[in-house]
Structures are given as C-alpha cells and as structure tokens.
C-alpha positions in Angstrom: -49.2 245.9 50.4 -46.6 246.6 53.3 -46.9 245.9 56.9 -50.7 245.0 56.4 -50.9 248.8 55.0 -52.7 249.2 51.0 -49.9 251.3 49.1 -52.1 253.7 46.1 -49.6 255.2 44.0 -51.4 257.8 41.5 -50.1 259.6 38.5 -50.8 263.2 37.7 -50.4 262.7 33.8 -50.5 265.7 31.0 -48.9 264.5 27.6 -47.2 261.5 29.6 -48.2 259.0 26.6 -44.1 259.0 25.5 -42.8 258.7 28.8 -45.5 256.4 30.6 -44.7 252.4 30.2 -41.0 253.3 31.1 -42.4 254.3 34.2 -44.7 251.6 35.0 -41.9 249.3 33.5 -40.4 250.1 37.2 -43.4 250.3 39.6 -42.8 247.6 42.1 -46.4 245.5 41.8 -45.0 243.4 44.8 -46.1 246.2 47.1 -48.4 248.3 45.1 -52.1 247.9 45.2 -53.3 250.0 42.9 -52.4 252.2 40.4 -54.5 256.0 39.4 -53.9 257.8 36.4 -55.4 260.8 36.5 -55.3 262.7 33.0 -55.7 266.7 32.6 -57.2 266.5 29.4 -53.7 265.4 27.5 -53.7 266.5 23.7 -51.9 263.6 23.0 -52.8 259.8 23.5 -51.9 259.7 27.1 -55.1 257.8 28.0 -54.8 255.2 25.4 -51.6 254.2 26.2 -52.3 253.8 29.9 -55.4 251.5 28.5 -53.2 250.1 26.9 -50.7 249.3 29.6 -53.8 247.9 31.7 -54.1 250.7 34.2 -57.6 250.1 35.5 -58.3 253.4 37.3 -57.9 256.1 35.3 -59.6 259.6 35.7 -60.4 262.0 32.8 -60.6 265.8 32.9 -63.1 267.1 30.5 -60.7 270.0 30.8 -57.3 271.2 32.0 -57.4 271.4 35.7 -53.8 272.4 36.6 -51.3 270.8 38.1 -52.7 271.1 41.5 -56.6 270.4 40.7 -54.9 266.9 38.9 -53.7 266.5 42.5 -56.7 267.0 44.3 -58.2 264.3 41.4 -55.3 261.7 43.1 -56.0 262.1 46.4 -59.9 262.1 46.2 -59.4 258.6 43.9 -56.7 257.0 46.3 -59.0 257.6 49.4 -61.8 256.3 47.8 -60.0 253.0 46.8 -59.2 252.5 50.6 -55.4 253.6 50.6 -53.5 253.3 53.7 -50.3 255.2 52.0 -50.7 257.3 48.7 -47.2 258.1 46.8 -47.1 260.6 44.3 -45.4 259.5 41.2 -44.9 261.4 37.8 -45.4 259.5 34.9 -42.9 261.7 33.3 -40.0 259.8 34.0 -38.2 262.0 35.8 -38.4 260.3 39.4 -37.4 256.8 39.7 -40.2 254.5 40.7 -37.2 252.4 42.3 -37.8 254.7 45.4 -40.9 253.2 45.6 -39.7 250.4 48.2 -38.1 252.9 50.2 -40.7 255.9 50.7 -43.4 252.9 51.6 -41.4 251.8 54.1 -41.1 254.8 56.0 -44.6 255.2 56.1 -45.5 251.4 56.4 -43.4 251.2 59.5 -44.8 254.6 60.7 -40.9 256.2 60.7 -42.3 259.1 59.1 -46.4 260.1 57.8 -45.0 261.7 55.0 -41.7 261.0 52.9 -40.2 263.2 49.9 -38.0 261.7 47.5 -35.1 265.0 47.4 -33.5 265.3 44.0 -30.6 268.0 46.4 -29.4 265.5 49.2 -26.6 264.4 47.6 -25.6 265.5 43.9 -28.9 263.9 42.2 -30.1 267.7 40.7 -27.1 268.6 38.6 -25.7 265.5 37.9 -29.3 265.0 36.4 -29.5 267.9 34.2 -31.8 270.6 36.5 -30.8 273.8 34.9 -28.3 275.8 36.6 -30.5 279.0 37.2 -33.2 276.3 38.9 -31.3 274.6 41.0 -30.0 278.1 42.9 -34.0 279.5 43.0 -34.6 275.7 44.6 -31.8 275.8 47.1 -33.1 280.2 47.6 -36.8 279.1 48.1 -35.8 276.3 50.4 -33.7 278.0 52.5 -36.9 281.1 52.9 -39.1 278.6 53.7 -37.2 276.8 56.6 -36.6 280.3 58.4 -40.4 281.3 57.8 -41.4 277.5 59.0 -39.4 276.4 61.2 -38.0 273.5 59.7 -34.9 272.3 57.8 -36.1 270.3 54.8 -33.4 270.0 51.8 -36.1 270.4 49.5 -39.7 271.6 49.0 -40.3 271.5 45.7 -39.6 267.8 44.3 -42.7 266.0 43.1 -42.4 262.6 44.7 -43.8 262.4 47.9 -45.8 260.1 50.0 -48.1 260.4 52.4 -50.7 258.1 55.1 -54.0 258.9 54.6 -54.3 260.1 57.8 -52.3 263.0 56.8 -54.2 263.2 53.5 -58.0 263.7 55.9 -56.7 266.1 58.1 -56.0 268.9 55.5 -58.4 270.6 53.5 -56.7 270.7 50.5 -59.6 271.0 48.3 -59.0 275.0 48.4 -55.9 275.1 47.7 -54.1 276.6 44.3 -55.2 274.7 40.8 -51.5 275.4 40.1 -48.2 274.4 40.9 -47.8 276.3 44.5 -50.4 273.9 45.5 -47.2 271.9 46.7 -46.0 274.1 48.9 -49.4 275.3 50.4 -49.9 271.8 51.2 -46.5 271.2 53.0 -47.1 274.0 55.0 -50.7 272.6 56.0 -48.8 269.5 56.8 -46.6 271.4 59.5 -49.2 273.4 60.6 -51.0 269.9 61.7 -48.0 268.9 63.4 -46.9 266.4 60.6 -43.1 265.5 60.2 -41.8 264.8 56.8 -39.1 262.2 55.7 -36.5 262.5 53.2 -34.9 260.3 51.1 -31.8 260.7 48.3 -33.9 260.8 45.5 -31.6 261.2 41.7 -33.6 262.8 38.7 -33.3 262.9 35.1 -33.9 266.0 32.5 -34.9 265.2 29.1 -37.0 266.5 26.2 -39.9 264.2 27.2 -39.9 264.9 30.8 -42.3 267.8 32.2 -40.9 271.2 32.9 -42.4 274.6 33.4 -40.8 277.4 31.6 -38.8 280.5 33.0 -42.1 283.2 33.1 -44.1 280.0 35.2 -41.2 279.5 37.2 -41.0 283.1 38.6 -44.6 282.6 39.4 -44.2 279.7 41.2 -41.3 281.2 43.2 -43.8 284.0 44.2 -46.4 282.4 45.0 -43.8 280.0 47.3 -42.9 283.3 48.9 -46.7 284.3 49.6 -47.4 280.8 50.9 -44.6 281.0 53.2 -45.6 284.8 54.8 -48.9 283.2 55.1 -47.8 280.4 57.4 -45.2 282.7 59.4 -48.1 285.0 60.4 -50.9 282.5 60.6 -48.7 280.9 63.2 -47.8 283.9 64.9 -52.2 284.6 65.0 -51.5 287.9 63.2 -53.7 286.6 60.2 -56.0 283.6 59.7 -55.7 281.8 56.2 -58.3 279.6 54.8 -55.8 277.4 54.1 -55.5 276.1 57.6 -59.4 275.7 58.0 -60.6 272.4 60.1 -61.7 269.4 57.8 -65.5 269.6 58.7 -67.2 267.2 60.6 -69.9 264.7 58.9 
C-alpha cells in the first residue's frame, strides 16, 4: 500500500515457469498488496511454479485466450480484490519490477492515472537487445499514432503500465482484441476519456526465455495498430462511431 491506496500488480503468464521467481525475486512486497497470475493455459509448469512461489491468486484458462483476453482476466481479478492501482507486470523478465516503486507513486500521488514504463526514453531498447528491425517499426508506429491522436508519447507499445482503477471502470475493454493490439485499442480508449498517461525510463532485457512474437505476428500487430489509430482519428472527428468507445453501462 501507498498513500492509503491498495497496489494489485497482475501477471499475464504463458510459459513463464523459467523466467517467474526471478521476477518475483524483485517485486517490492513493501508496497504491493497482492499479486495475480493469470495463466493462458501454459504447456509448461507455469502454474506449479507460481504455487510454488506462494502466489495465492492465480487464474487458469481452460484454454488459450490471447494476449489481450489474459488481460481482460487481470483486470477483472484486480478490481475484484479491491485495487486502488493495478500495474501490469510480465513475468517474463523482461521489465524490471524495480520500477515498481516509481510507477505507484505516480499514481499514488495522483501525478498521473496511468504510467508506462518506456523501454525508448533514453537508450534502454538497444542497449537491451530489441532487434534492430523492431525498434524502427516501434519508433514508425509511435510517431503514426501521436499525429492520428494527438499526443506525444515515446512509446505505445511497452508492456508495463499502470493504471487507477478509476481508469480501468471507465473503459469497456471487455470488447476489445483477444490479441496483442488490444494494447493500443485500450490506450486510445484511455485518451478518448480524457486520461493523461505518465512515462517513466524504463531499460529492458532480450533473452531466449523472455516472450517475443515473431516477424509474420509482428506485421500484424503493426496493422492492426494502424487500424486502431484511423479508428480513433475519425471517431473523434464523428465521421465514424467505434464500439470501442461505447459508455460502460449503468447497473
């Protein structure tokens, strides 16, 4: 807990069992509350080491979800546990948990509702082994997307981000993508609210254990990051109306 607000941190996990205790190994409990693991029906013992690491809410997928419906499996836990602030970790290793103190606190001390950790403020993507042809369609996308938005990010496409839960009700992110542009459809929500977003330097790490999509998913992700940012030009602009920008309904 920070500034009387309950930190959730959840963990979108798919074949994270080699790569998960050195990531709790630097989760800072001083802060966190509670800890979600939700699983996307892992072929390998992902579940049993989080057991084993005494993770006490964990969440099984009978079968693969995605990347995004693993999300939407996060949030839906986190809310439920009666999270003030819900941070987005991959148990992949790949972001350091050290941030963790950091992206609270901008929230905590309501800065900023939402903070990404960036892996291109500073020198944190190459320097940490993001492939060459990667880092140029990241620094591409994110340029496209802050003339269609109308805002000036560094980055739109890291996985670490934090959020209140305020800003977590007032989207409905339950139709949004199962996949990976389910990031980006749900920044541009965020804006669309009227949401700011925070950044902080974030460094990264490539290895063989850490999670990365391949070339052919890549260039899928980069189009649908393309549609998703037409979409919120024109929605804003009241040429089209996207589902995606729907009120949450009232009880």
């Amino acid at each position: 807990m920070l500034n009387g607000k309950k930190i959730v941190v959840v963990l979108p996990a798919y074949r994270a069992a080699l790569t998960l205790e050195r990531t709790l190994a630097e989760v800072p409990m001083d802060i966190v509350d509670d800890i979600v693991l939700v699983d996307d029906n892992s072929p390998d013992d992902t579940v049993v080491v989080a057991r084993n690491l005494g993770i006490k809410h964990i969440v099984e997928h009978e079968v693969n979800k995605g990347y995004g419906g693993n999300q939407k499996s996060c949030y839906a836990k986190a809310l439920e546990l009666g999270a003030d602030i819900v941070i987005m970790l991959h148990p992949d290793y790949q972001y350091t948990p050290k941030l963790l103190h950091a992206m609270a606190g901008v929230l905590a001390y309501e800065v900023y509702p939402v903070c990404f950790g960036s892996r291109i403020l500073g020198k944190g993507a190459l320097k940490g082994g993001m492939p060459l042809y990667k880092y140029i369609a990241n620094r591409f996308l994110t340029l496209f997307e802050n003339i269609m938005i109308g805002q000036k990010l560094s980055e739109y496409h890291t996985g670490y981000r934090a959020f209140t839960a305020e800003v977590i009700r007032s989207i409905d992110f339950t139709h949004n993508s199962d996949d990976f542009v389910f990031d980006n459809e749900m920044i541009s929500q965020i804006f669309m609210n009227g949401f700011e977003i925070g950044e902080v330097t974030c460094p990264t790490k490539y290895f063989e254990e850490a999670s990365s999509i391949n070339f052919s998913r890549s260039m899928k992700y980069g189009w649908g990051v393309l549609r998703v940012s037409f979409v919120h030009f024109f929605h804003k602009l009241g040429i089209v109306k996207s589902k995606l920008y729907r009120p949450i309904p009232t009880p």
